[in-house]
N, C-alpha and C positions, 0 to 999 in steps of 0.2 A: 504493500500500500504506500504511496505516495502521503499519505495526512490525514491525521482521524484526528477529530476536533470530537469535544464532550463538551454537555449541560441539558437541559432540562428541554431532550429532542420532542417533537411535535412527531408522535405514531399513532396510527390507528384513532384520531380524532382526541386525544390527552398526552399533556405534557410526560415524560417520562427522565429519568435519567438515566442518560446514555451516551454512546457513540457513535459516530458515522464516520465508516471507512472510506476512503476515496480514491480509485487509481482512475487513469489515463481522462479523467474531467468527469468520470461515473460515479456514483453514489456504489461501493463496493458490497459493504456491509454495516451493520443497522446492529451495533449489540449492545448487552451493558460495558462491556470492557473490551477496546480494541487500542493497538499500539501502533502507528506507519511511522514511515521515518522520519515525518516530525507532528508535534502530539499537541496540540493547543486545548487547554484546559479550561471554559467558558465557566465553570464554577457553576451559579444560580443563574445564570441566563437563560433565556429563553434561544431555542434554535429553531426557527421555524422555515417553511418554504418562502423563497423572495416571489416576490409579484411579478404578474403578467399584466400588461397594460395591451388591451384589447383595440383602442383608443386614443391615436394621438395624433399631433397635426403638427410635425416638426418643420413644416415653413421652407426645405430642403428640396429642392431649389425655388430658386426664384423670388422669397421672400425673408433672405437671412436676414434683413435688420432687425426682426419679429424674434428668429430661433433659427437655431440649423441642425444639423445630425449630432455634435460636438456638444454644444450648449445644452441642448434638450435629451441628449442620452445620459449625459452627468446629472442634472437633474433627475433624473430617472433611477440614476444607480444610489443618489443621495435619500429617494424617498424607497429605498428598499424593491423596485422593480429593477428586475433581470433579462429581462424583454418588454420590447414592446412592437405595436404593430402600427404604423403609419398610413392615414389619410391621402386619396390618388389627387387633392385638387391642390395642389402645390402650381409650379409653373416652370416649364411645361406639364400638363397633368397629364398623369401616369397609365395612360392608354393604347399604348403600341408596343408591341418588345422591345422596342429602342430608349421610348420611354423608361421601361421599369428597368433595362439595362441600366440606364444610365443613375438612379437612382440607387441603384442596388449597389454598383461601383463608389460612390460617392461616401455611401452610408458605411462602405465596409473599410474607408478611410480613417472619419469621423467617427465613426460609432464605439464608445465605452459597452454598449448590453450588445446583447443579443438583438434582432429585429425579424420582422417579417416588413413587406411591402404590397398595399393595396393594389388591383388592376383595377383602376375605374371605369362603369361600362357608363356607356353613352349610344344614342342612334345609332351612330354612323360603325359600331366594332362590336357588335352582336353576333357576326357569324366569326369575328376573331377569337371568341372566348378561350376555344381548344389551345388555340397556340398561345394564347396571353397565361394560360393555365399553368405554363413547362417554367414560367418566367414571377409568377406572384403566389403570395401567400393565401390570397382571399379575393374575392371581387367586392364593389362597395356600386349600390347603388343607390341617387336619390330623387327621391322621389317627390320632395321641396326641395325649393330652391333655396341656398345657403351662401356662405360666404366662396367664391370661387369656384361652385359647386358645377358637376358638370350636370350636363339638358339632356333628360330623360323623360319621353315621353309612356305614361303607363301602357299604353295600347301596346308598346313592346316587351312589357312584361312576363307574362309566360312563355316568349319566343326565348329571352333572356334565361329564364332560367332553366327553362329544356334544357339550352344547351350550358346552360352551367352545371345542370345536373348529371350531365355526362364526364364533367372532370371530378377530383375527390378535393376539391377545394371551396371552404364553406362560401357563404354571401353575406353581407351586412346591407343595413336598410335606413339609410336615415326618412324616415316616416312620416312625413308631415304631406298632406295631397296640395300639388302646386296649383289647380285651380280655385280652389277655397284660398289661398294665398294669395291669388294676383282678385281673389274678390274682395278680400279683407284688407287689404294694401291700404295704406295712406301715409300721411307724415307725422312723424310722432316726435311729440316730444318729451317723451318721459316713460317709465318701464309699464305703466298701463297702458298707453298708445301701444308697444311692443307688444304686449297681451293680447290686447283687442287685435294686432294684425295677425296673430299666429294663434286662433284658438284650438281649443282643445279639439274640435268637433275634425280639423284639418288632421290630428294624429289618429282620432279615432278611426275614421274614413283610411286612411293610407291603410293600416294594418288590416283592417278589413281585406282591402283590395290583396295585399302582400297573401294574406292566411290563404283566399280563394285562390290564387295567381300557382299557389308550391300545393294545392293539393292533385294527390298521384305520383308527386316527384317525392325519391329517395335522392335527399342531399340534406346538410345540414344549412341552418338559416338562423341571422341572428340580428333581431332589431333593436338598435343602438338608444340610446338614453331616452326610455320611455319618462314623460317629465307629466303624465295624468292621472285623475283618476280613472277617466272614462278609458284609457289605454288598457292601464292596467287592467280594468274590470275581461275587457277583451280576451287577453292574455290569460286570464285563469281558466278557460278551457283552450288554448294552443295545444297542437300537439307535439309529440317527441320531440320531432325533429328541429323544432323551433325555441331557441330560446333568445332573451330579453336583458338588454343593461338597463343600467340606471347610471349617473353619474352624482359624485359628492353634492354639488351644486344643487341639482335639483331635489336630491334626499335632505339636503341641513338647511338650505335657503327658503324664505319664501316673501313672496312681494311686499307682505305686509311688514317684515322686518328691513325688506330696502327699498320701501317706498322713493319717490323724486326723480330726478332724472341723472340719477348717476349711470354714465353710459359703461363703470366697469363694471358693471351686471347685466350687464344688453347681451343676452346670448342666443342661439337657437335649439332647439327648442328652447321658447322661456321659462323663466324662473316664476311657478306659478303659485298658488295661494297656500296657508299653510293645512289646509285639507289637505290637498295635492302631495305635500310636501307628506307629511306623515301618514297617510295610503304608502306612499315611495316607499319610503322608513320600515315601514310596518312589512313591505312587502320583501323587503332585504332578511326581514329576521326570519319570518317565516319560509320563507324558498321561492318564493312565486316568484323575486327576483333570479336568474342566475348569475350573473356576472355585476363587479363592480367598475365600471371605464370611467377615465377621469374626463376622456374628451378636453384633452389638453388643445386649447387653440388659442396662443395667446398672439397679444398685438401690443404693441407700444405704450406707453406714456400717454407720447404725443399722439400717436394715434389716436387714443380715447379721450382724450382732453379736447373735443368740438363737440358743434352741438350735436346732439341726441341724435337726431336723423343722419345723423354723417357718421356718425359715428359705426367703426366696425362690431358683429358682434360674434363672440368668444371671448374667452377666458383662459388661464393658466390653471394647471392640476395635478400632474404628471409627478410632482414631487411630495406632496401633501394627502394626497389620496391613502396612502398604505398611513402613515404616522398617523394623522388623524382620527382612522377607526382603530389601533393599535389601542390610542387613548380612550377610546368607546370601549373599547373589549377589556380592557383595565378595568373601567367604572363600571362595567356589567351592562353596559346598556346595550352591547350587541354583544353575542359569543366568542369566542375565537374562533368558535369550531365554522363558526359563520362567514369569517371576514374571509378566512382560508381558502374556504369552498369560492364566496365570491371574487376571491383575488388572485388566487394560484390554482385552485384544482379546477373550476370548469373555465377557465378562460384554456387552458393547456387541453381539455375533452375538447375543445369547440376547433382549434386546428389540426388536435393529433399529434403534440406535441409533445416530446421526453421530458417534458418539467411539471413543477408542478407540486408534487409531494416525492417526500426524502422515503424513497424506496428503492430497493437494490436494484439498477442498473437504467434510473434514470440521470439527469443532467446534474450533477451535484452543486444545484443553486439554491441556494439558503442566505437567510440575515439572521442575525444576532440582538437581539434584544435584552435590553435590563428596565425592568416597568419603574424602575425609581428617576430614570432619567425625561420624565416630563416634562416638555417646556413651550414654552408662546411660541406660535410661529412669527415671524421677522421678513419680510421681503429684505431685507440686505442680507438675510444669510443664506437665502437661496440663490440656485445655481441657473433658473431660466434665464435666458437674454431679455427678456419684457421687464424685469422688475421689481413685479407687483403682484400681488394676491389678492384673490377676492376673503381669503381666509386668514387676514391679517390679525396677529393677538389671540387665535384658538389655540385651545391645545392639546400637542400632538406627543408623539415619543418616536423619534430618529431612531433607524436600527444603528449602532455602535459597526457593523460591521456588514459586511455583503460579501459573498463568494459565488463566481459565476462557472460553472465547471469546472468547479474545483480550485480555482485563484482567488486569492484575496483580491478583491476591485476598491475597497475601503477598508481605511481602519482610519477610529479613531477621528473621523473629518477630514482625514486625509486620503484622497484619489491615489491606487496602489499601481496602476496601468496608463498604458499609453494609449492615445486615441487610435482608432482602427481594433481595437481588440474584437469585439462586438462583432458577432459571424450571421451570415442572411441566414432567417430559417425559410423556406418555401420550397428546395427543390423537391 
C-alpha cells in the first residue's frame, strides 16, 4: 500500500474507527488496522467521501474575468468537492467535438479536481449526439432560456433524446418552459419583478413536458435545481430513471429574507418564497431530493452592481455548498447520512462514476473533517474569481484536508498540487 490514513471512516452509512488502504489512486482496503508506507493518523476526525458537484459554470472559455478552470476548481477543492461537472454555455458553447475538445484540453491544464464536460444540445446537432457522446460526460439541455443558454426548441424533444438514449451518457434539464417566459417577460426592477417573470407554473409545465418527452426511453435523466413547490409536488411520482437537484440557494434562501433589489440574488430559477424554500428543505431530508448542485455561476462585482434589469443572473457556490450542510449535519438539522447521499453517492450513481463512497476499489477521494473547526464564511477567504457570496457571515466547517486519488490536494489551507492535476472523466 502506498498510505493508509485513520479516524473516524464514514462505512456502511456510520462513523467508524478505522483505516483506509490506498495503492495506485484506489481505495485498497477498508479495516480497523492497516499500515502502507506512510500512515497519517487523523485521531477524532471525521473521514468522509469528498463531493461531487453535478453543477457548475466555470466561465472556461470565453468569460474568464467571471472564473476559469484554475480559479473555480480551487474553489472547488477548498469546499471539499473532488469533481465537478461543467455547464456547455460558456463561449464558444460546447456543441461540436471541436468544441468539447477544446474545453476538455484546457480544463486538463487548469484543472486542481477531477471534471466531466457538458455537450450542449441545441437545433441545429440532434443527429450529432452519437458522436458528441465519445467526447462529453452528459448532454445539458434547456428548455428556458438563461444566461448564454443555448435555443432549444421543445418540439425537438423526444427526437433528442431517442437518440440520447442510445448512448450511456445521462441528460440534465434546466426546466423552466421558454414560452410562459417570453409571456411573463418585462423589466424588472427588483427580485419580485424577477418572480413574477419566471413563475412557478413555467417549471411546472417544462417537467411535465420532460417526464412525457423520456417515457419508453431507458437512459438516465436528471433535472437541475428544482426551486418549487409545485415542481416538487410533480417529482414525487417520477420514475427511476429520473432524478432531481436542488441547489443551496434555493433550499436556505427565500425572497422574503432578501427582499429589494439586490441584483446579487437575481438568479435563474428564482429564489422563491419561504414555502418554497422549506418544501426544498424538507425534500432534501427526506429523499425526494436526490442530489445537492451548487449551480455555481458567478459574475463580477461590477457586473452586478447596475440596475436590476441589466443586471446578470447567477451566483457563486461551488465552494460553500459541502461546509455549509457539514455545519447542518453538526446541529442535527440535516443527517450526515443525508448530505452524503446528496453530495457524493448519487451525484457518482447519476454518471457511473468510481467515486463517491470509501469502498474497496473505488477513486480514493475523501476530506477530512474536525466538527470543532466552525466558522463564518468570509468572501476574502475564498478562492472564486467573483469575490462575493450570497452566503456571507453563515456558518460552515472547511474540510482540514482533501485527497483526490489518493494525493493530498490540501492541507491545512494550503493547495498541495499543481494546476493540470485534475483528469477529464467522460471517456
Amino acid at each position: 500500500m502506498d498510505l493508509s490514513v485513520e479516524g473516524k471512516v464514514y462505512i456502511n452509512g456510520i462513523f467508524q474507527n478505522s483505516c483506509i488502504g490506498i495503492k495506485d489512486g484506489k481505495i485498497f482496503s477498508v479495516k480497523k488496522i492497516l499500515k502502507g508506507d506512510e500512515h497519517i493518523d487523523f485521531r477524532n476526525r471525521l473521514i468522509l467521501p469528498s463531493g461531487i458537484d453535478s453543477h457548475v459554470h466555470f466561465r472556461d472559455p470565453g468569460f474568464t474575468n467571471k472564473e476559469d478552470f484554475s480559479t473555480g476548481s480551487m474553489a472547488a477543492a477548498f469546499g471539499g468537492m473532488s469533481c465537478v461537472f461543467d455547464m456547455p454555455n460558456t463561449k464558444p458553447q460546447t456543441v461540436s467535438i471541436q468544441n468539447l475538445s477544446d474545453k476538455i484540453s484546457l480544463a486538463e491544464k487548469k484543472s486542481y479536481v477531477d471534471f466531466g464536460i457538458y455537450a450542449g444540445i441545441n437545433n441545429d446537432n440532434i443527429e450529432s449526439i452519437r458522436k458528441l457522446s465519445t467526447n462529453c460526460s452528459g448532454f445539458k439541455i434547456y428548455l428556458g432560456s438563461s444566461t448564454n443558454s443555448l435555443k432549444f426548441d421543445k418540439k425537438n424533444l423526444r427526437n433528442a433524446l431517442k437518440n440520447i438514449s442510445q448512448t450511456d451518457k445521462p441528460v440534465l434539464f434546466h426546466a423552466e418552459d421558454d414560452e410562459q417566459l417570453i409571456k411573463c417577460s418585462g423589466y424588472e426592477n427588483n427580485l419580485i419583478d424577477h418572480l413574477k417573470s419566471r413563475p412557478s407554473d413555467c417549471e411546472e409545465t417544462s417537467i411535465k413536458d420532460i417526464i412525457f418527452a423520456l417515457q419508453g426511453l431507458n437512459m438516465k435523466a436528471h433535472i437541475c435545481h428544482v426551486s418549487s413547490i409545485e415542481g416538487l409536488e410533480l417529482l414525487k411520482k417520477k420514475p427511476n430513471n429520473i432524478t432531481c437537484g436542488v441547489t443551496p440557494h434555493h433550499c436556505l434562501l427565500s425572497i422574503e429574507k432578501n427582499m429589494g433589489s439586490s441584483t446579487f440574488f437575481k438568479v435563474n430559477p428564482p429564489i422563491r418564497s419561504s414555502f418554497d424554500k422549506e418544501s426544498l428543505f424538507n425534500g432534501l431530508k427526506n429523499g425526494l431530493i436526490d442530489i445537492l448542485e451548487s449551480d455555481h455561476a458567478p459574475h463580477t462585482k461590477e457586473e452586478k452592481n447596475v440596475t436590476f434589469n441589466e443586471a446578470p443572473s447567477g451566483l457563486p457556490g461551488v465552494e460553500t455548498t459541502f461546509p455549509i450542510f457539514l455545519y447542518l449535519a453538526k446541529k442535527e438539522i440535516i443527517s450526515f447520512q443525508r448530505i452524503i447521499s446528496l453530495i457524493c453517492e448519487r451525484p457518482a450513481d447519476l454518471f457511473g462514476i468510481s467515486k463517491g463512497k470509501l469502498e474497496v476499489g473505488r477513486d480514493a477521494d475523501f476530506i477530512v473533517v474536525d466538527l470543532k473547526d466552525d466558522c463564518r464564511i468570509k468572501s476574502e477567504l475564498l478562492h472564486s474569481k467573483c469575490g462575493w457570496t450570497p452566503f456571507e457571515d453563515w456558518q460552515a466547517i472547511f474540510p482540514s484536508h482533501i485527497f483526490i486519488r489518493g494525493e493530498k490536494i490540501i492541507e491545512d489551507n494550503e493547495i498541495q498540487v499543481s494546476q493540470g492535476f485534475g483528469r477529464f472523466i467522460g471517456d
